[in-house]
RODO-2510 file (C-alpha; in nm, 4 decimals, decimal comma):
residues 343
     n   res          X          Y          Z
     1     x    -0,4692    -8,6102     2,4003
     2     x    -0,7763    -8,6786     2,1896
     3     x    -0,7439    -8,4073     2,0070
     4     x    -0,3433    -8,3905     1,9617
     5     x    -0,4185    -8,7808     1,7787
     6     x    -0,6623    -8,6087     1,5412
     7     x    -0,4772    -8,3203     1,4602
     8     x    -0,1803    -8,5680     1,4030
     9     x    -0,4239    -8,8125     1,1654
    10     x    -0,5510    -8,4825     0,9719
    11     x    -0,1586    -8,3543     0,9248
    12     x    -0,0748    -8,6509     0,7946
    13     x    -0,3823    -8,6702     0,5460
    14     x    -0,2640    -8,3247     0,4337
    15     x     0,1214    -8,4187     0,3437
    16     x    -0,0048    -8,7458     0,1846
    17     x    -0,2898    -8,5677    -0,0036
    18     x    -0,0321    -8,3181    -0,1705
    19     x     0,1463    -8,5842    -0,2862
    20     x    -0,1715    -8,8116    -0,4698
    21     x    -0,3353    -8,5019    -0,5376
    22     x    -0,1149    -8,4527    -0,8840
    23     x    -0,1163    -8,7755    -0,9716
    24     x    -0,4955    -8,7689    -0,9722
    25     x    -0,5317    -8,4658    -1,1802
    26     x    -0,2208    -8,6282    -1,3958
    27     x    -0,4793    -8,9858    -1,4642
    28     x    -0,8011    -8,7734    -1,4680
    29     x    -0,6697    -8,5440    -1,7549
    30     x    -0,5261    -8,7815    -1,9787
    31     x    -0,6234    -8,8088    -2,3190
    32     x    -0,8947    -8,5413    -2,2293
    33     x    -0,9563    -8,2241    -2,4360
    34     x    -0,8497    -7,8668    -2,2199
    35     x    -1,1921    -7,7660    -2,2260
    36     x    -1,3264    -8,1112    -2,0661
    37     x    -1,0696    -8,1293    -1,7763
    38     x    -1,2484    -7,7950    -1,6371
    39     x    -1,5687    -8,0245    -1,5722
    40     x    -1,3641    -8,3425    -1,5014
    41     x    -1,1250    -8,1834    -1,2111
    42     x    -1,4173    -8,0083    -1,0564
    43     x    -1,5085    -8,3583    -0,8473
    44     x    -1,2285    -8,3814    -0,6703
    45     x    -1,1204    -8,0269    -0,6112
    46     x    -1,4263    -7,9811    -0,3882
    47     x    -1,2637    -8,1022    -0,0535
    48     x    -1,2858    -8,4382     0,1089
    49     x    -1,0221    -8,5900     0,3549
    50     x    -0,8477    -8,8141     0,0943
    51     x    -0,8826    -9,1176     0,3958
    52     x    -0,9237    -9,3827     0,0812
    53     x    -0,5582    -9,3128    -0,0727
    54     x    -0,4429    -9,2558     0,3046
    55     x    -0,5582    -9,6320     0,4095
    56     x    -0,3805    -9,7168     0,0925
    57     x    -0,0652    -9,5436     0,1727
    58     x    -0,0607    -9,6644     0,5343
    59     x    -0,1263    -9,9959     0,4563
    60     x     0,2307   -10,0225     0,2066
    61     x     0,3842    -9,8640     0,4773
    62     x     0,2833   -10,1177     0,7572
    63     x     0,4007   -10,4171     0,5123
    64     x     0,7451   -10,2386     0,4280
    65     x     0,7147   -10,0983     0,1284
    66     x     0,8090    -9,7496    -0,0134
    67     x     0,5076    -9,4221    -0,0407
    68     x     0,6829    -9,3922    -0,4521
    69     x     0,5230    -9,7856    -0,5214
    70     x     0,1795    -9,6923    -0,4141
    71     x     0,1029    -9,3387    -0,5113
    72     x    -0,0601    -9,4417    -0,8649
    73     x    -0,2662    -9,6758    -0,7357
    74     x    -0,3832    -9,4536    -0,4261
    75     x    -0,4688    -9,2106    -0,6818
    76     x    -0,6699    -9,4855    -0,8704
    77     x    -0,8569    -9,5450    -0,5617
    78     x    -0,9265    -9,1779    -0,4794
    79     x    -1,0877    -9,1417    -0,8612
    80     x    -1,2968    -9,4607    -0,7979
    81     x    -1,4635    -9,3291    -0,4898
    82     x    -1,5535    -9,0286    -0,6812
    83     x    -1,6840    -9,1846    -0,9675
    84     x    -1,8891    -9,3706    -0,7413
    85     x    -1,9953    -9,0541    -0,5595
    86     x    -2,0400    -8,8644    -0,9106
    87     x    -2,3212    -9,1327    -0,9553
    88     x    -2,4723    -9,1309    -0,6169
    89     x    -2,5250    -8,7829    -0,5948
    90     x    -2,7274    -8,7904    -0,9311
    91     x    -2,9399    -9,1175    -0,7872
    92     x    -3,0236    -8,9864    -0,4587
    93     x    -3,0704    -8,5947    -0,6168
    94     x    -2,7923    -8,4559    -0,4011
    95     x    -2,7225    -8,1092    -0,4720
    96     x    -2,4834    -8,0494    -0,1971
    97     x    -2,1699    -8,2337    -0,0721
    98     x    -1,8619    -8,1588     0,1169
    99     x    -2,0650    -7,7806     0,1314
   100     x    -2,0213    -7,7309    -0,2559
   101     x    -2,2792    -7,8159    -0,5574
   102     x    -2,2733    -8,1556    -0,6490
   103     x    -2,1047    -8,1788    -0,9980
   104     x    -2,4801    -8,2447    -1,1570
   105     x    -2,6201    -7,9385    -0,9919
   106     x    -2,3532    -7,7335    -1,1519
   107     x    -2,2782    -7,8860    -1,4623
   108     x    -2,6675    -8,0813    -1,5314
   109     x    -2,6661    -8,4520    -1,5505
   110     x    -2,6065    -8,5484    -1,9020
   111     x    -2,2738    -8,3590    -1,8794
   112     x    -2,1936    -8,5105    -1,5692
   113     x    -2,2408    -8,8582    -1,6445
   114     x    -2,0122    -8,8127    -1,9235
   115     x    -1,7650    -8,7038    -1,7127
   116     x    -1,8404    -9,0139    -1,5216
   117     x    -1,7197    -9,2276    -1,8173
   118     x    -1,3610    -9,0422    -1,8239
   119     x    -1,3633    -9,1243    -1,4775
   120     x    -1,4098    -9,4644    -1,5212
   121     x    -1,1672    -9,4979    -1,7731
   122     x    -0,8916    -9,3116    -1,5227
   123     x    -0,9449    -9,5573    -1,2437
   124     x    -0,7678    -9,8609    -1,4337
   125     x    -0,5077    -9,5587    -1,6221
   126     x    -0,4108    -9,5321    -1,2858
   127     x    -0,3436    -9,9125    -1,2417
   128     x    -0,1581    -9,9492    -1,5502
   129     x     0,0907    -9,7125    -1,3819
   130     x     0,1572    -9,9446    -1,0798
   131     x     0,4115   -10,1744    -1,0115
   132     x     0,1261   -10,4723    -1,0722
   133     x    -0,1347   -10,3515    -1,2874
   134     x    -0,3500   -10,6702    -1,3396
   135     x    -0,3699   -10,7607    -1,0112
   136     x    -0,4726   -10,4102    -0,9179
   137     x    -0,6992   -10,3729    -1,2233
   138     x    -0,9172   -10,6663    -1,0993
   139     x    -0,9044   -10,5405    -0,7664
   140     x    -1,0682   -10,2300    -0,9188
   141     x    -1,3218   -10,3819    -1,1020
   142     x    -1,4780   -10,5981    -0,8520
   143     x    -1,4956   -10,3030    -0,6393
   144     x    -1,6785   -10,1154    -0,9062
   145     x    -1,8835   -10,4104    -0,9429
   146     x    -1,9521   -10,4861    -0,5477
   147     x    -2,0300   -10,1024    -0,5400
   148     x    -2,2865   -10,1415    -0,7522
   149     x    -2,4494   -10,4637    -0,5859
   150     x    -2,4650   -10,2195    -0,2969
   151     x    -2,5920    -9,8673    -0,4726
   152     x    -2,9057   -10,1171    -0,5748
   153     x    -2,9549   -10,2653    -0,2711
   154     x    -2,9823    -9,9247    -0,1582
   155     x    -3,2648    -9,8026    -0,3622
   156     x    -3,4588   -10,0901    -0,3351
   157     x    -3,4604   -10,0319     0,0584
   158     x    -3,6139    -9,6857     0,0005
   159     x    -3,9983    -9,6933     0,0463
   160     x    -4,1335    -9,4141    -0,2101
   161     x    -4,0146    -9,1956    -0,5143
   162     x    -3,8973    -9,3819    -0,8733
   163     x    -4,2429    -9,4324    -0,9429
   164     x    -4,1298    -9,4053    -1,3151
   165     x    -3,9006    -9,7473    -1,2583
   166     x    -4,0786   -10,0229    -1,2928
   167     x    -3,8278   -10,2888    -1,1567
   168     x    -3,7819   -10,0558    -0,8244
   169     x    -4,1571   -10,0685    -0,7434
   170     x    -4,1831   -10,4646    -0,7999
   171     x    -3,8624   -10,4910    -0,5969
   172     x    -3,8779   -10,2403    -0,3371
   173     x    -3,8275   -10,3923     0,0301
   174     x    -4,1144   -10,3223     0,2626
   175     x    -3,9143   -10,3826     0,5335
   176     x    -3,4905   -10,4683     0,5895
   177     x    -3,3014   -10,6729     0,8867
   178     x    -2,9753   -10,6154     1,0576
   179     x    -2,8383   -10,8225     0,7758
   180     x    -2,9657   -10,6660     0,5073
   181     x    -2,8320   -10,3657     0,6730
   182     x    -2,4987   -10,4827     0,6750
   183     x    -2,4752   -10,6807     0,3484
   184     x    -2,5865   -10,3196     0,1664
   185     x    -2,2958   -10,1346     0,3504
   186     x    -2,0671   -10,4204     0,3096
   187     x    -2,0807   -10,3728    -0,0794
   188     x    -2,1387   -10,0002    -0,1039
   189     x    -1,8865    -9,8894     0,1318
   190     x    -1,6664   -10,1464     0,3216
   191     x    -1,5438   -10,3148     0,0265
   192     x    -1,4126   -10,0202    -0,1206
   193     x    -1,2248    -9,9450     0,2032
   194     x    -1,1058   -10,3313     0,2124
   195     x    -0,9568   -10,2891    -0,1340
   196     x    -0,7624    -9,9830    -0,0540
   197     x    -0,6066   -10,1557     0,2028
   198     x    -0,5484   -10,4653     0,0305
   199     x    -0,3963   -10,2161    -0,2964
   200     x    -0,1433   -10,0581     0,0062
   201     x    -0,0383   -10,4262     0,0839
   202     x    -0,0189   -10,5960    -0,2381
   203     x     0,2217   -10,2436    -0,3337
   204     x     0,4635   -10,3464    -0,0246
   205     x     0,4782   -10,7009    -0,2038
   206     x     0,3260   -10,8228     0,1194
   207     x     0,3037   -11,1588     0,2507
   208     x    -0,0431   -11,3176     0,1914
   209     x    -0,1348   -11,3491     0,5093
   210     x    -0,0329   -10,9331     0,6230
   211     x    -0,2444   -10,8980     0,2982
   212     x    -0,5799   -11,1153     0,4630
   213     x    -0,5208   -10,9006     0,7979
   214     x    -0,5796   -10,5673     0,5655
   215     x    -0,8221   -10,6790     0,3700
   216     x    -1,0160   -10,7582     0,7317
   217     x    -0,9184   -10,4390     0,8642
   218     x    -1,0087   -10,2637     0,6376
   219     x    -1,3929   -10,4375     0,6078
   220     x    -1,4558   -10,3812     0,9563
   221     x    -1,3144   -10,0330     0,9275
   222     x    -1,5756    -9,9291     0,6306
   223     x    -1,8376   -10,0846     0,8331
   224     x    -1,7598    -9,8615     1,1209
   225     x    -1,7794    -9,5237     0,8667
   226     x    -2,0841    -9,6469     0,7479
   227     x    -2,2279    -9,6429     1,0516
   228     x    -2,0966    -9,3091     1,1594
   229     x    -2,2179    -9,1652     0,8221
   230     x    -2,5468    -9,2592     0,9211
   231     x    -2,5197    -9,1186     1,2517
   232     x    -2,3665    -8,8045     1,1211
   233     x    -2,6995    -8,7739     0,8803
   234     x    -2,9344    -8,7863     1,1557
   235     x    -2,6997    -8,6207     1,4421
   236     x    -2,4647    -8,4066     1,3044
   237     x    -2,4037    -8,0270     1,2393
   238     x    -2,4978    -7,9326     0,8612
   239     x    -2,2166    -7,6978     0,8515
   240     x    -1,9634    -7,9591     0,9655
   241     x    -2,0652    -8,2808     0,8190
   242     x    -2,1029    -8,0953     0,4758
   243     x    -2,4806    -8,2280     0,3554
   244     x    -2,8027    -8,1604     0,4943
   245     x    -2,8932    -8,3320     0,8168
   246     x    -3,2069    -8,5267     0,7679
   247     x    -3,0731    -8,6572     0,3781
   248     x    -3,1721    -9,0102     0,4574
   249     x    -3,5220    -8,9573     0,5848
   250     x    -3,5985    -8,7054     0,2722
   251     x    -3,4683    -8,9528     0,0487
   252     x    -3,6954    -9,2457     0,2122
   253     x    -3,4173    -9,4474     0,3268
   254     x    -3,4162    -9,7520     0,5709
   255     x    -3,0768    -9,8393     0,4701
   256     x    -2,9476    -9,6286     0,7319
   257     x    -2,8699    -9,7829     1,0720
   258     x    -2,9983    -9,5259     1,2768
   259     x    -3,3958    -9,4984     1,1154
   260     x    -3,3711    -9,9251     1,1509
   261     x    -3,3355    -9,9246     1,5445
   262     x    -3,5610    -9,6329     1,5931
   263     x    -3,8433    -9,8367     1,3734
   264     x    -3,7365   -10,1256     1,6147
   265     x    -3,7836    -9,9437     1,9217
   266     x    -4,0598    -9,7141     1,8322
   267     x    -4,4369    -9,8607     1,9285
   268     x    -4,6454    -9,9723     1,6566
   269     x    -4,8601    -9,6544     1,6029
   270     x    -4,5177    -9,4462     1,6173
   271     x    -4,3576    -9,6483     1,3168
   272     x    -4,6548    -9,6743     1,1241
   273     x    -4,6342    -9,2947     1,1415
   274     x    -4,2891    -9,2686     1,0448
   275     x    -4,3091    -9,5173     0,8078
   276     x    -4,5972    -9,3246     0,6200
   277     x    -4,3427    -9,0121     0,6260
   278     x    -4,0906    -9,2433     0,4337
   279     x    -4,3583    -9,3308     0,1934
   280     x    -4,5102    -8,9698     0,1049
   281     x    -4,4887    -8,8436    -0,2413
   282     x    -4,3418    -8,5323    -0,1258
   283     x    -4,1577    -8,4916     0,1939
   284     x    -4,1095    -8,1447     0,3369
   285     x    -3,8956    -8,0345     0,5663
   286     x    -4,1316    -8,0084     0,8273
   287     x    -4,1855    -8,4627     0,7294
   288     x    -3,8230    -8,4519     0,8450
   289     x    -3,8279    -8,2632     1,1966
   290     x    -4,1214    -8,5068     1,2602
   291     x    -3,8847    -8,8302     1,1778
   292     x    -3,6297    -8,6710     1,3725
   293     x    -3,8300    -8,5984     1,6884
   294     x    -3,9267    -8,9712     1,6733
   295     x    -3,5939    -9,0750     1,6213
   296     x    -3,4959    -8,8661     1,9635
   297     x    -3,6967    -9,0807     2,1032
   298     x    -3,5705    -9,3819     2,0893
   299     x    -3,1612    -9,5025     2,1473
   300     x    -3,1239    -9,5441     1,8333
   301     x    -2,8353    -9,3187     1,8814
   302     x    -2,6454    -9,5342     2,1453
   303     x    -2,7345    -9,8693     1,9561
   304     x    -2,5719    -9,7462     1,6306
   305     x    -2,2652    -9,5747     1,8115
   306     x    -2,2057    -9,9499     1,9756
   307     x    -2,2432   -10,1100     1,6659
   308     x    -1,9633    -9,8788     1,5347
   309     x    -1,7429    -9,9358     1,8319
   310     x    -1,8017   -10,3164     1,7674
   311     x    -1,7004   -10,3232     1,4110
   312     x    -1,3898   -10,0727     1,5355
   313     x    -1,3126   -10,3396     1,7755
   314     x    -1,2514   -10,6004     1,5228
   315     x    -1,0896   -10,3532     1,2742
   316     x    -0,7878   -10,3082     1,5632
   317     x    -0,7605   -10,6792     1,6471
   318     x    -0,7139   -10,7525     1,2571
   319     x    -0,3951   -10,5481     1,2815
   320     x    -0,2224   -10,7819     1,5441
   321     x    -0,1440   -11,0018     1,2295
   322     x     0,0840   -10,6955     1,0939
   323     x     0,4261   -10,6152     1,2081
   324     x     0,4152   -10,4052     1,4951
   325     x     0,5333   -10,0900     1,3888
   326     x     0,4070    -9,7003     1,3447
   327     x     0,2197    -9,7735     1,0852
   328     x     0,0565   -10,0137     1,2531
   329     x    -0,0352    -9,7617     1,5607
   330     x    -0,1521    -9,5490     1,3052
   331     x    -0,4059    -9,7351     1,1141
   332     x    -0,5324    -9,8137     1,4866
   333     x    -0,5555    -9,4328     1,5135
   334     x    -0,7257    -9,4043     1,1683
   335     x    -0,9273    -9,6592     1,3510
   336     x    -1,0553    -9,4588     1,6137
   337     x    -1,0731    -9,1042     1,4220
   338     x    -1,3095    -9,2575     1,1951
   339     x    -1,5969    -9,3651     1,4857
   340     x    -1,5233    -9,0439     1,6135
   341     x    -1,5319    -8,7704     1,2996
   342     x    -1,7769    -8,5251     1,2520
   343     x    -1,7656    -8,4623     0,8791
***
């Protein structure tokens, strides 16, 4: 039954993805010269499940409204989160995602962060072609914005590296909570997921309050990936989740929900020694099987799983204040597919 639901979710991805797909490449290559669109289109020909402009998609349909009203700004949404991934990739030194080169590793970084800027400039293209382009365009922007809140909160929980930045080492956190945790993700990756929904909605010319229960459903639901994304880095199969298993600890992060319980479970003399991993000039691969095997240790695991299932939890409930239709069992299947995905 389990996997009849996914294989439903994924078909469903697929018929919606054809359909945004052109309008992407339509926004992306606007105004942009033949030669440039090669190195623009690259980004988002490289795979990914397209679950941003599905949320979006889903969400008009829930409220009523029609898949023609929404595709532009689904589209919008699908070039934000790659603009915002175009970035990441080049802050944390990514050279693989989704199993392809990043676009910096194959086109350098001064050439990809111009095509950064044409992305930009496509996300609010894309809301000028939808049925209510200022609200949308300042939907846009603050999630550009709250992105960004996140991205830095997220380098100043690393604990080595950017010796060369000045404001990183005077900032840096020695140490996070739960809530720091949480108010990182909530900027970098739930709000993003939140707006799409809240875009869907607003597209169906929803009533405020089917528009609230979206926007909550959709912040619990980007919690919840979060949290699996973490789990994926430290648990998962390279060749399946796409990126190399271990990312976080290389890149000296405690923003990740699985490395905080294990340094809250592990004894003193354990942390200390994984924190001095996370705080090595240079950390080799064999720095990485030793973080691992003390992460195996612990149930950090379990903890972070529950905390997924929590935030899951709440992302369902939010959708009682929807009319109770497919759509509605659907984004409650989205729900569940996305504590339970491997890639």
């Amino acid at each position: 039954m389990e996997k009849k639901r996914k294989e439903n979710i994924e078909i469903v991805f697929k018929k919606w993805a054809k359909l945004v797909s052109p309008k992407i490449k339509e926004i992306l290559n606007l105004s942009v010269d033949e030669k440039t669109q090669k190195l623009v289109n690259y980004q988002v020909t490289v795979g990914g499940k397209r679950l941003r402009p599905a949320l979006t998609i889903a969400s008009c349909l829930a409220c009523g409204g029609k898949i023609k009203d929404v595709l532009y700004p689904a589209a919008g949404l699908e070039i934000l989160h790659n603009y915002t991934l175009i970035y990441d990739d080049i802050i944390d030194n990514s050279n693989l995602r989704r199993g392809e080169p990043t676009t910096w590793f194959k086109f350098g970084k001064s050439i990809t962060q111009c095509v950064g800027m044409d992305y930009a400039a496509a996300v609010f293209q894309a809301a000028n072609k939808s049925k209510y382009p200022l609200k949308i365009s300042e939907i846009f922007a603050r999630a550009i914005k709250t992105i960004v809140d996140g991205e830095i909160l997220d380098i100043l929980f690393e604990q080595s590296d950017r010796k060369d930045e000045k404001y990183i080492i005077e900032n840096r956190y020695n140490e996070i909570t739960e809530k720091d945790y949480l108010k990182m993700v909530s900027k970098k990756t739930a709000f993003l997921i939140r707006a799409c929904c809240e875009v869907g909605a607003i597209s169906a010319r929803a009533k405020k309050s089917e528009i609230d229960a979206l926007k909550n459903y959709g912040f619990n639901l980007g919690i919840a990936f979060q949290v699996r994304d973490d789990i994926l880095d430290i648990f998962g199969e390279e060749k399946e989740f796409g990126k190399k298993i271990g990312k976080d600890i290389e890149e000296r992060k405690l923003g990740n929900i699985v490395v905080f319980y294990a340094l809250k479970e592990l004894s003193q003399k354990e942390k200390e020694k994984f924190l001095a991993i996370l705080r090595k000039n240079k950390i080799k691969n064999e720095d990485i099987e030793e973080g691992l095997k003390l992460i195996n240790k612990t149930k950090a695991k379990e903890k972070s799983f529950l905390l997924g299932e929590k935030y899951i939890k709440k992302a369902k409930e939010n959708l009682k204040d929807l009319p109770q239709n497919n759509w509605n069992k659907f984004l409650a299947e989205i729900a569940d597919f996305v504590i339970k995905r491997v890639k």
